[in-house]
N, C-alpha and C positions, 0 to 999 in steps of 0.2 A: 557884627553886632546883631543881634537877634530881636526884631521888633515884634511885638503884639498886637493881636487886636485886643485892645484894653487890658493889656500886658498879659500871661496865659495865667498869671497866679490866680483865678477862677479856677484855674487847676484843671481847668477840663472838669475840676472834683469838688468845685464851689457853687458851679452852677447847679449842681446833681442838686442841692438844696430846693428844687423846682418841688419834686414831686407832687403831690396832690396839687399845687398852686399852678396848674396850665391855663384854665383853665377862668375866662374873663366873668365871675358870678357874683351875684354881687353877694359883699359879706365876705368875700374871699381874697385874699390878699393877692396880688399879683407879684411874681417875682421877677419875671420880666421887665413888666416897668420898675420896680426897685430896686435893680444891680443896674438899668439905665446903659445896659449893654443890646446887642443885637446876639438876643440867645437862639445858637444853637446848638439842639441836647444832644445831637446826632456828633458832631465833630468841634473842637477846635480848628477856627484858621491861623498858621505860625507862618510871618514870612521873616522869610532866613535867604539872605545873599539874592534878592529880589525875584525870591522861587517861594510860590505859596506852600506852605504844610498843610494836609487835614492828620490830628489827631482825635480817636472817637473819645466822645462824655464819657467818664465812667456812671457818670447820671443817666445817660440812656441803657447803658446795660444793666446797671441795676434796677431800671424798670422793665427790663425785657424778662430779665430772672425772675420777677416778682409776678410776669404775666404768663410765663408757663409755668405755675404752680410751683415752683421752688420752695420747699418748706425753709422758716429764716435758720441759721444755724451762726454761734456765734463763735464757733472752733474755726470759722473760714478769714475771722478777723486776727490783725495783729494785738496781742494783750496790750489794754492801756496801760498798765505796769513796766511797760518793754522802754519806755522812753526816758526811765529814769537810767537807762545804760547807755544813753547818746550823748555822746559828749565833742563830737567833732564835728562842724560845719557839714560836712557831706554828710553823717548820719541822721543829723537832726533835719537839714535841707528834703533828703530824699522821704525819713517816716513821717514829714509833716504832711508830703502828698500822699504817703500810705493810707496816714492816719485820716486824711481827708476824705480818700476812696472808700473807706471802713465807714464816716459818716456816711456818706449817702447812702452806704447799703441799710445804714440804723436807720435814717432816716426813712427810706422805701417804706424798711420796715412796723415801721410805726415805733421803733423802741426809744421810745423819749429817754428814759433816767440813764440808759448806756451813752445815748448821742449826747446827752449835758456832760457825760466823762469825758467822752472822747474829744470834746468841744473842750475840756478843760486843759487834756494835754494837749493840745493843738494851743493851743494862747501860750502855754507854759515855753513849749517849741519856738514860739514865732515868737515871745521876749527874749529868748537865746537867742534866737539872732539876730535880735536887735530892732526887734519891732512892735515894739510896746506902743509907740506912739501912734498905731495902726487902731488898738484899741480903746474904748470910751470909760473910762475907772465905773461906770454905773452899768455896764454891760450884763455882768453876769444878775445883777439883782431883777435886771428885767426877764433877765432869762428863766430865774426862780420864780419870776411872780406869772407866767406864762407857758410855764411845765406843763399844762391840761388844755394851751390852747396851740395845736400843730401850726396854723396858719401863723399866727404870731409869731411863735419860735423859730420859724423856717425862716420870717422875714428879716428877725433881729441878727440871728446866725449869717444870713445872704447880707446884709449893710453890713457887716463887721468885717466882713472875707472881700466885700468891695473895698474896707478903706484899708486892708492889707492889701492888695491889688494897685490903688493910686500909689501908697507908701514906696513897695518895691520898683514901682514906675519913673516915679520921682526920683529916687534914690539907687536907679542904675543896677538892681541888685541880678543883671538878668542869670549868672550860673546859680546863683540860688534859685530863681524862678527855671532854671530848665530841669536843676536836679526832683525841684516837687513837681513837676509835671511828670516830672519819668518814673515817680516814684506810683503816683497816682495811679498810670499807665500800667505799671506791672503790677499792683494789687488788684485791680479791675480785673487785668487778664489772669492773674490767681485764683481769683474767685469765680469767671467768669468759665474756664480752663476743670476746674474741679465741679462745678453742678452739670457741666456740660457732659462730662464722664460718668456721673452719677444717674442722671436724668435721661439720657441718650437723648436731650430735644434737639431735633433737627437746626431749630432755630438759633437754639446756641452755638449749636458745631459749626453749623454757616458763620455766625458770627466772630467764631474762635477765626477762622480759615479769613475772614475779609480783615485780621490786624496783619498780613502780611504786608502790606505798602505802608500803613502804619508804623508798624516797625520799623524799617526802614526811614522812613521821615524822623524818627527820634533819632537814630543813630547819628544822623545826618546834623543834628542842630544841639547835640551833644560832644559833637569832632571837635570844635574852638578849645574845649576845656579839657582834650585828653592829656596834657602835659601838664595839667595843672596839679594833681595829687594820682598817688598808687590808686586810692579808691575809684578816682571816676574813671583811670587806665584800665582798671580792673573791669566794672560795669561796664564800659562800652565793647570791649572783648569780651563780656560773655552775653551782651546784646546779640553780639555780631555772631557768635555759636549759634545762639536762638533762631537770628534766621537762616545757618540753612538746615537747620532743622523744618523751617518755614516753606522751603524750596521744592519738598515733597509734598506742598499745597497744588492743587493742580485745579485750572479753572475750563470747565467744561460749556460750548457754546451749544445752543438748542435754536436753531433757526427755524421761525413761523413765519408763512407768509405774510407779508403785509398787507393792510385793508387801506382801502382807498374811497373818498368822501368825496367826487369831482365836484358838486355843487357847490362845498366848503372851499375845496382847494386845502387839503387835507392827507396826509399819508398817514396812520397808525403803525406803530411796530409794535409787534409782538414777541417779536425772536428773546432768548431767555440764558439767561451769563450765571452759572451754578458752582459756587465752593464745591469743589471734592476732597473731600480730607477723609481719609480710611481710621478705623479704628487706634490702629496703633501708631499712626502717624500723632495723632491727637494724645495721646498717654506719652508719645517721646516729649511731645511739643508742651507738656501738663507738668513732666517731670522736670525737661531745664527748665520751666518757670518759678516751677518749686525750689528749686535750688539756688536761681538767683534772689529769688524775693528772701528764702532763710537766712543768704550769709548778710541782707541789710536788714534787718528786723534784730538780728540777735546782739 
């Protein structure tokens, strides 16, 4: 069984809901303290068979895209139209973390009236599978009367997505909660995978190249439910294509001497642990993502 830390349906892609709100000011909504979790925007922790997992926020990478100048572009999102074609438990399971990961990037963005869509198919989602009761019937009216206010709206979306979060908790649903965390996981790195190509920023490329143990750890906490349908037999073999596609990731070590503080009783390290992903490593690694993320979105 697969426990949480406050079960992962945060998605990794619930928390992303942070952005502008890190931030302790007053006037400013905290979302930290209102999902009442220990947020980190850096990683989820998953323990699985009493082995920790870190998988990374797509809320921290869509902050990273937004801070090396990434112009928004909404061709890198799955269409909120695309969910009226899901009609099977793993489709809907998986584009509700898609469609979660596409919020935060609206959200980064500031695109309030796209993020109330895409907040719309997402409820619509999560009543298909049986989680209505997650939701408050006065939700969306708060959500209309708070269209102009970011802080507000991040907070009322962040409570909504916590009491999907105790729901599935409660209610045992954890191959639903693993399929929207992996779902999450490969639109982040879609989106994350394609500016990175576009924009040639170092920072992304590193970033692309540090989901290789990532990867990995989802494969890993995805294994319970290979026998359980053709679909998630399918995804987890072409997870496991993707890494070694991943294998041509090569991590280069740069040793600095160390400095020494004797009065402190103090050693500093310097020495320096560098992603190397070459051009086309990164366009193979762009392409199978592309392909797996197309055949679940359509």
């Amino acid at each position: 069984m697969i426990i949480m830390k406050r079960y992962f349906v945060l998605f990794g892609c619930f928390v992303l809901l942070a952005t502008s709100c890190k931030n302790d000011k007053k006037g400013t909504v905290n979302v930290e303290k209102a999902l009442e979790v220990e947020l980190d925007t850096t990683s989820k922790v998953i323990k699985f068979e009493n082995s920790l997992f870190s998988i990374p926020s797509p809320y921290q990478l869509s902050i990273l895209i937004k801070e090396i100048g990434a112009n928004y572009n909404s061709e890198l999102l799955n269409p909120s139209d695309n969910f009226k074609q899901y009609t099977s438990l793993f489709k809907k399971s998986i584009n509700l973390g898609i469609y979660g990961a596409d919020l935060a990037y609206l959200n980064i963005y500031e695109q309030s009236p796209s993020a109330i869509t895409y907040f719309s198919v997402i409820k619509i989602l999560a009543q298909d599978l049986g989680l209505s009761a997650a939701f408050s019937p006065k939700i969306f009216s708060r959500i209309e009367n708070n269209i102009d206010n970011q802080d507000s709206l991040l907070f009322i979306m962040s409570n909504t997505y916590r009491d999907v979060d105790f729901f599935l908790k409660e209610n045992q649903r954890q191959r639903e909660g693993t399929l929207v965390l992996a779902g999450g996981w490969i639109e982040a790195m879609h989106i994350l995978t394609k500016l990175a190509i576009e924009t040639k920023s170092e920072q992304l490329i590193q970033r692309v190249g540090e989901n290789k143990q990532p990867l990995e750890n989802l494969i890993k906490i995805l294994q319970p439910y290979y026998n359980e349908s053709e679909d998630i037999e399918k995804l987890i073999e072409d997870l496991i294509d993707l890494s070694y596609e991943f294998d041509a990731v090569e991590t280069a070590y740069k040793y600095v001497e160390p400095t020494t503080e004797p009065e402190n009783k103090i050693t500093r390290v310097h020495s320096e642990t560098k992603i190397v992903i070459t051009e086309s490593v990164l366009k193979v690694i762009d392409s199978k993502i592309e392909e797996i993320r197309n055949l679940l979105i359509k």
